[in-house]
N, C-alpha and C positions, 0 to 999 in steps of 0.2 A: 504493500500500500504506500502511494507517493504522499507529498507531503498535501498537497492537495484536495485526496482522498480521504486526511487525516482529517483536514478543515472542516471539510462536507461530512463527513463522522458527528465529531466533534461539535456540530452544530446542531444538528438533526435530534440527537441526543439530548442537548440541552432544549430544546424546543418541545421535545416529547416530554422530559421530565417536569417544565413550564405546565405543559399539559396537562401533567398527572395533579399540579396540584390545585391550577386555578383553572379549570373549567368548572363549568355546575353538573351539579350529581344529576345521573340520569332518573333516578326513583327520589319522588317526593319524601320531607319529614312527615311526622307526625302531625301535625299544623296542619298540612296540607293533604292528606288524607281523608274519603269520605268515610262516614260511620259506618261501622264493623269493618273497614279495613283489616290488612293485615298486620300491623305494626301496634307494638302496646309501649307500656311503659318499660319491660324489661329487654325490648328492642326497639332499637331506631336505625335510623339513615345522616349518617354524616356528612352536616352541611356547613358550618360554618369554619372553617378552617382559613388559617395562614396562608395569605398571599405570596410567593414565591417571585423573585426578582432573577435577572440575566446577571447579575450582578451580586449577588450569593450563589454562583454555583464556580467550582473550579472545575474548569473545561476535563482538565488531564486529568484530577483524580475521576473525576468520574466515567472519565472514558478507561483509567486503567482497571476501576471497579467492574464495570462492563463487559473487559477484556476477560477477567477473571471470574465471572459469572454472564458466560453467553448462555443467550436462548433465542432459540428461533423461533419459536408459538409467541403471538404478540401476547396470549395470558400472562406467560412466565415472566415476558419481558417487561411485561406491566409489573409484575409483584415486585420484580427486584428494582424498578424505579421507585416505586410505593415504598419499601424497605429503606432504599438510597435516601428517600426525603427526610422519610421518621428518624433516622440515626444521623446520616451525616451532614444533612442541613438543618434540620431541628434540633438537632444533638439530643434525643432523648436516648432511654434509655429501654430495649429491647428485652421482654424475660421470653416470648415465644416466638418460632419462627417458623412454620410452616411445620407443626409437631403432629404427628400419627395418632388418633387416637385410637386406643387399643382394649377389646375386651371379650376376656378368654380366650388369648391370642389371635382375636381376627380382629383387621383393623375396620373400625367402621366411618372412620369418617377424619379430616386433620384440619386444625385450627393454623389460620392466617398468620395470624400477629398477635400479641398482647404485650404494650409499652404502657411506661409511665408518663403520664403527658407532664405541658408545663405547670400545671396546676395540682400537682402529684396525686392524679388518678390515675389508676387502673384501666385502660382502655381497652378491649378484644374489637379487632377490626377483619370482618371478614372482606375482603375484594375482589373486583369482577371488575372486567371489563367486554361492556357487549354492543352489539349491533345489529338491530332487529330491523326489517324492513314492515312497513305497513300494508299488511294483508286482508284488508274487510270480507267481513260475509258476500256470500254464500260460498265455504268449506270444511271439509271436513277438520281442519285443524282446532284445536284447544284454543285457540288464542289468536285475534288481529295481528301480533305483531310476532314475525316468523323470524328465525337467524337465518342466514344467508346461505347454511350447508342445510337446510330446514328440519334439523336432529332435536332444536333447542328453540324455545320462544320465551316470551317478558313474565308472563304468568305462571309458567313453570318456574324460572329462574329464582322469583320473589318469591315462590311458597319453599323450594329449596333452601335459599338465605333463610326466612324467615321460619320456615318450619325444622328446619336441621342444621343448619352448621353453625349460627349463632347458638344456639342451645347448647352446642360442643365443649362451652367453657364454663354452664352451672355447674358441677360436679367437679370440677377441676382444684388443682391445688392451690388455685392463684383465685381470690375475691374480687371477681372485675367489678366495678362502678358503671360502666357503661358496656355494654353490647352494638355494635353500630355495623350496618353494611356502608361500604366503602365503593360506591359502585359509580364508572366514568362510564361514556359511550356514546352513542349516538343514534336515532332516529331518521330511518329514514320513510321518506313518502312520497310515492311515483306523482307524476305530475299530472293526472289525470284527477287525483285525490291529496291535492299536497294540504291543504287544510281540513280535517275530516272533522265534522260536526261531532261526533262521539268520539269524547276526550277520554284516554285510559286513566282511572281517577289515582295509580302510583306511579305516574312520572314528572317531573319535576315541570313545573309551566315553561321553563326557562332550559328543559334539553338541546341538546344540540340535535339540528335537525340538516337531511341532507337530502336529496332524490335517487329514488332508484332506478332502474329501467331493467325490462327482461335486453338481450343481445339484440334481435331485432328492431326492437325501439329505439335507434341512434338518433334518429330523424325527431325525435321528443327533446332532444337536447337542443340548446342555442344554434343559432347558424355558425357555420363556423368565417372566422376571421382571422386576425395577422395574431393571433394568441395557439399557445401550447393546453392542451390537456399534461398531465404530468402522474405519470405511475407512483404513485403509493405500495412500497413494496414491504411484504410482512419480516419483521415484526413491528414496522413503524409505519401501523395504521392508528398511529396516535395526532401526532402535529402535522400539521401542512405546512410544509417548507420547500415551496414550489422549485426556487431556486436550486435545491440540492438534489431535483427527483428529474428522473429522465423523463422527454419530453415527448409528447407526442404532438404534431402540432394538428389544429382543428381540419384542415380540410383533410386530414386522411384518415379522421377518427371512425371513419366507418366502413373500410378494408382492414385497418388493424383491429378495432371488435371483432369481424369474422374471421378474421386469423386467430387470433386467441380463444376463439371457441368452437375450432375444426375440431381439434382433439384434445380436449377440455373443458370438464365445467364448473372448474373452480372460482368464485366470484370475483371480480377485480373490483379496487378502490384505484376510484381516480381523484383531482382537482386540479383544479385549474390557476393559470398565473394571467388571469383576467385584469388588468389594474382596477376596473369597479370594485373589487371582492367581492361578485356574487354574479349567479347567471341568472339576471332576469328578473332579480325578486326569488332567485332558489339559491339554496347554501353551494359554495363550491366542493362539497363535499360527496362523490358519484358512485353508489355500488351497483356491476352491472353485473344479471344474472345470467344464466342461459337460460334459452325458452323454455326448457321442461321445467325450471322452478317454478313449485318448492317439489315437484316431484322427480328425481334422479333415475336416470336411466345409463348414461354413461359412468364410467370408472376411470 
């Protein structure tokens, strides 16, 4: 890697980790929840936290951290940013890290985090990072809002959190104060339905929202002009840092969609280096599926 590549690293990085701390939480607090939600008093959703500056972070330690704990699944590579924030720019103080929990030798389930905050509580933070496309009735799915590999959606996700892996720290050896899911991500909604009159009553009013399109739908997107589309490649489906991301430019974005989904149908994230930042009144934020989504047929 030249020194250039280091740069383009090294920023990318800091952008994502930017990311991790000051974006808003995809799932609403408790406030914001309708009655009988899923969330009580002995679980919440973690909102108010510490603003994060370009300016607290040291470029090289955290990329040498990075070096030394890679991952390629944007999850993992989200926890160890999540991790990186808690200890090495908060400076707290770390008692669990990703601990197995275990009973009668089989393990059933592992606990996130659990640090001392500034205020010297006890905190268990389970985290996630997810992105769900908006899928309205009439289907057969659980749930409006499907993941991208459509294995996973918002409503499973939140009874998951809420119903199991928060729980994971009653019983433990450590008396947390608070319980909190810790969850980023993003929203997205085709442009046929980008404002949908029925609002999911646990996501946060203020998520980050994006458009989706199946592969044949390019023609849904802006026209194109003297601007790049720009690959979002995993595991930094976090920040958009247009400048560091290879380029696709708009007039051939729809030869390259069909190239990418001759033999393949794994989702792409794209954005764009629009100078407006947005296309159209839509986020420059673009998950594009193939036409059999949400149902698979290729491998």
């Amino acid at each position: 890697m030249d020194v250039e590549d280091d740069k383009s690293s090294a920023m990318i990085s800091m952008r994502d980790l930017m990311w991790v701390a000051n974006s808003p939480s995809l799932l609403a607090d408790s406030g914001d929840m309708p009655p009988g939600g899923t969330h009580n008093k002995l679980f919440s959703v973690a909102i108010d936290q510490p603003s994060l500056n370009q300016s607290e972070i040291n470029a090289d330690h955290l990329q040498d951290f990075l070096v030394k704990n890679p991952h390629n699944t944007v999850g993992r590579y989200f926890e160890s940013l999540v991790y990186y924030w808690i200890k090495h720019i908060r400076g707290l103080e770390i008692l669990v890290c990703n601990e197995q929990i275990k009973r009668a030798g089989r393990t059933i389930g592992e606990i996130d985090l659990i640090f001392r905050d500034e205020e010297d509580r006890f905190i268990h933070w389970e985290t996630a990072i997810k992105f769900f496309l908006h899928f309205p009735q009439p289907h057969s799915f659980p749930s409006d809002y499907v993941g991208p590999h459509a294995h996973d959606n918002l409503d499973r996700k939140i009874h998951h959190l809420f119903g199991h892996q928060l729980k994971q720290s009653l019983d433990g050896p450590i008396k947390t104060d608070f319980n909190e899911a810790f969850v980023r991500g993003c929203i997205f909604y085709h442009p046929s339905n980008p404002s949908p009159d029925r609002k999911h009553g646990q996501l946060h009013v203020a998520h980050l929202r994006g458009c989706w399109i199946h592969s044949s739908e390019v023609n849904e997107l802006p026209q194109p002009g003297n601007w790049n589309y720009r690959l979002m490649r995993k595991p930094h489906w976090l920040a958009m840092t247009p400048s560091q991301m290879p380029a696709i430019p708009s007039m051939e974005i729809n030869r390259w969609v069909e190239q990418q989904f001759e033999h393949s149908d794994h989702p792409i994230m794209l954005c764009t280096d629009r100078l407006s930042g947005n296309l159209d009144g839509v986020v420059d934020r673009i998950m594009i599926v193939p036409d059999q989504w949400p149902s698979y047929s290729k491998k």
